[in-house]
C-alpha positions as CSV (number, residue, x, y, z in Angstrom):
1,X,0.5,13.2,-32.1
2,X,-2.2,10.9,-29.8
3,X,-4.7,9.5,-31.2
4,X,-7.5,8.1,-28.9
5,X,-10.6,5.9,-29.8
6,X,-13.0,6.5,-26.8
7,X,-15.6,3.5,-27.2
8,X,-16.0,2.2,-24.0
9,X,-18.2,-1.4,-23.7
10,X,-17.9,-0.9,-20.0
11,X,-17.0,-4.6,-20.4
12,X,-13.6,-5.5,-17.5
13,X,-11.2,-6.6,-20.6
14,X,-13.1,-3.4,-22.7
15,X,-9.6,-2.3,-24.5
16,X,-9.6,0.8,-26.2
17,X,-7.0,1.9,-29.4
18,X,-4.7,4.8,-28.2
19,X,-1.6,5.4,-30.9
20,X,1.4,7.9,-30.1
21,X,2.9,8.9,-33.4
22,X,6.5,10.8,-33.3
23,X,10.0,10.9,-34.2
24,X,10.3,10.0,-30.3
25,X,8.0,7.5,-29.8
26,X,9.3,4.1,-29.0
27,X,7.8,1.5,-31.1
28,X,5.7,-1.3,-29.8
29,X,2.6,-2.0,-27.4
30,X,2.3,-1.4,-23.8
31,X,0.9,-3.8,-21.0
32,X,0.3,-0.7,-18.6
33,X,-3.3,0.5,-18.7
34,X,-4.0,3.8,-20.0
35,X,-6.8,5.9,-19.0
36,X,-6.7,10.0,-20.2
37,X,-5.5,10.6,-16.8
38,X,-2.0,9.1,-17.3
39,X,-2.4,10.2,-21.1
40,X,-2.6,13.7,-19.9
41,X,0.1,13.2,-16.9
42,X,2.4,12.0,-20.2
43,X,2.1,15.1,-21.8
44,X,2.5,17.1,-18.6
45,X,5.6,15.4,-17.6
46,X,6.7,15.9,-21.4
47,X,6.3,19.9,-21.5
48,X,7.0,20.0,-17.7
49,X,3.1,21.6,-17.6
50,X,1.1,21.9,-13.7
51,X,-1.1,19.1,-13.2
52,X,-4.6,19.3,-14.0
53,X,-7.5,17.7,-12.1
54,X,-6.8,13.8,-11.3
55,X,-3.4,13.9,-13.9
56,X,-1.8,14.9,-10.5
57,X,-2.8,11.5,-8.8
58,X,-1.5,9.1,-12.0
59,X,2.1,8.5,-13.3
60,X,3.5,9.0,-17.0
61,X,3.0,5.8,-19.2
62,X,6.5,3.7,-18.5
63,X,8.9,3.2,-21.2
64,X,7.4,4.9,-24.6
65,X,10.1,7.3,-25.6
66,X,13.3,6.5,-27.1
67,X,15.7,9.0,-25.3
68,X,14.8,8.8,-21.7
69,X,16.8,12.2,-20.1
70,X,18.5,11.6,-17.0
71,X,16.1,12.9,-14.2
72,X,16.1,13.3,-10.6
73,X,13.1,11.3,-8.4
74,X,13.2,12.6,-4.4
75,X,11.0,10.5,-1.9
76,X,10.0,13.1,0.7
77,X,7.1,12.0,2.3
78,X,6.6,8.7,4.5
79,X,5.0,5.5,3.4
80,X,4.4,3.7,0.3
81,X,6.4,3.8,-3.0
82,X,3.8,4.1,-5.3
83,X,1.7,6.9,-3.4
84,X,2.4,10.0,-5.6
85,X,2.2,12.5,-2.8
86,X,5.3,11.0,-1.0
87,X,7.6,12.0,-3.9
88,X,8.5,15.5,-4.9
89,X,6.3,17.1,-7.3
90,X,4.3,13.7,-7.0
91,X,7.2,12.3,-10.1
92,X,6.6,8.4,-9.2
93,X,9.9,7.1,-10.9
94,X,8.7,5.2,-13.9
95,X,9.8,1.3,-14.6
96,X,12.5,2.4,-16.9
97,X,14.2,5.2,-16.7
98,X,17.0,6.4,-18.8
99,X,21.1,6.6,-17.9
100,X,22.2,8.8,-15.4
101,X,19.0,9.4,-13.2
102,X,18.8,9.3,-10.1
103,X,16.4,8.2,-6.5
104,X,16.8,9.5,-3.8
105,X,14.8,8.4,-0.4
106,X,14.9,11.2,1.9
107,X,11.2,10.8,3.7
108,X,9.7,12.8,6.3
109,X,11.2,12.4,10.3
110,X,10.3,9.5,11.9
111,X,8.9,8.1,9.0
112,X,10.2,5.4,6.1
113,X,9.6,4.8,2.3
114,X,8.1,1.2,1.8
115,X,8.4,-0.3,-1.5
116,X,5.2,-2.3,-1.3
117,X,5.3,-3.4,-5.3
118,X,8.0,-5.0,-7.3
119,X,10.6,-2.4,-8.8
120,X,13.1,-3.0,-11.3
121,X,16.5,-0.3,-10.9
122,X,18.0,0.2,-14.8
123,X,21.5,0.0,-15.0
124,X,22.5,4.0,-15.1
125,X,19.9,4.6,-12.2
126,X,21.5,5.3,-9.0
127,X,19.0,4.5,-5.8
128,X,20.2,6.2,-2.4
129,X,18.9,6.2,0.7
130,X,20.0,9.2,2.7
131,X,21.8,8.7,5.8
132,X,19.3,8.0,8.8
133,X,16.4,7.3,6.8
134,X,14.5,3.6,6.3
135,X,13.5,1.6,3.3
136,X,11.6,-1.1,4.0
137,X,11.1,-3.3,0.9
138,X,7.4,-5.1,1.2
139,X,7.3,-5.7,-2.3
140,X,10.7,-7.0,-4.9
141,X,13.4,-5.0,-5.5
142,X,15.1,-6.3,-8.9
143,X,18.2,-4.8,-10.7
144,X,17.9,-4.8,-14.8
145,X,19.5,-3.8,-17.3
């Protein structure tokens, strides 16, 4: 269940009260910004739905299930991390992600994957770069656990 209260003040700090209630949900607040584009990316991601509109051009909110399934994140196109079209069905990996899942950089020819922001790799998460290809790290590359 999402509940969202839409009051906007149009102020810069203007916060607004979004709760996610179920048996799923992992308890606590969030310092990503939501707006109803990642909202609805959530969901999508969730129920493996198309993207609709400008969903396709935001990622999932990080962290906020429980069980995170192992899943598979490919980096096919060239350029930065955090560009959604440079990663198979534009699936940026999230912050956390769960045991067992998997990166793979495996960009366009002639091109790289630059990791221009800081990242943190879970322990569980393997991070390959194929053979022949170039990651270039801009930003931080941290490993957690």
């Amino acid at each position: 269940f999402v509940l969202t209260f839409d009051e906007d003040d149009y102020a810069q700090s203007n916060q607004v009260l979004t709760l996610f209630i179920g048996a799923d949900v992992k308890g606590g607040s969030y310092s990503q910004p939501l707006t109803h584009y990642n909202i609805l990316r959530t969901l999508e991601d969730l129920y493996q739905l198309p993207y609709a509109g400008a969903s396709a051009d935001s990622s999932s909110i990080n962290g906020i299930w429980l069980s995170e399934e192992p899943v598979s994140y490919m980096f096919t196109g060239t350029g930065n991390w955090n560009a959604p079209a440079n990663w198979s069905n534009r699936l940026i990996p999230p912050s956390t992600t769960g045991p067992g899942s998997r990166i793979v950089i495996d960009h366009s020819s002639g091109g790289q994957c630059t990791l221009n922001i800081t990242y943190n790799v879970t322990i569980g998460t393997s991070l390959t770069v194929m053979p022949g290809k170039k990651f270039v790290v801009q930003g931080a590359l941290n490993v957690t656990n």
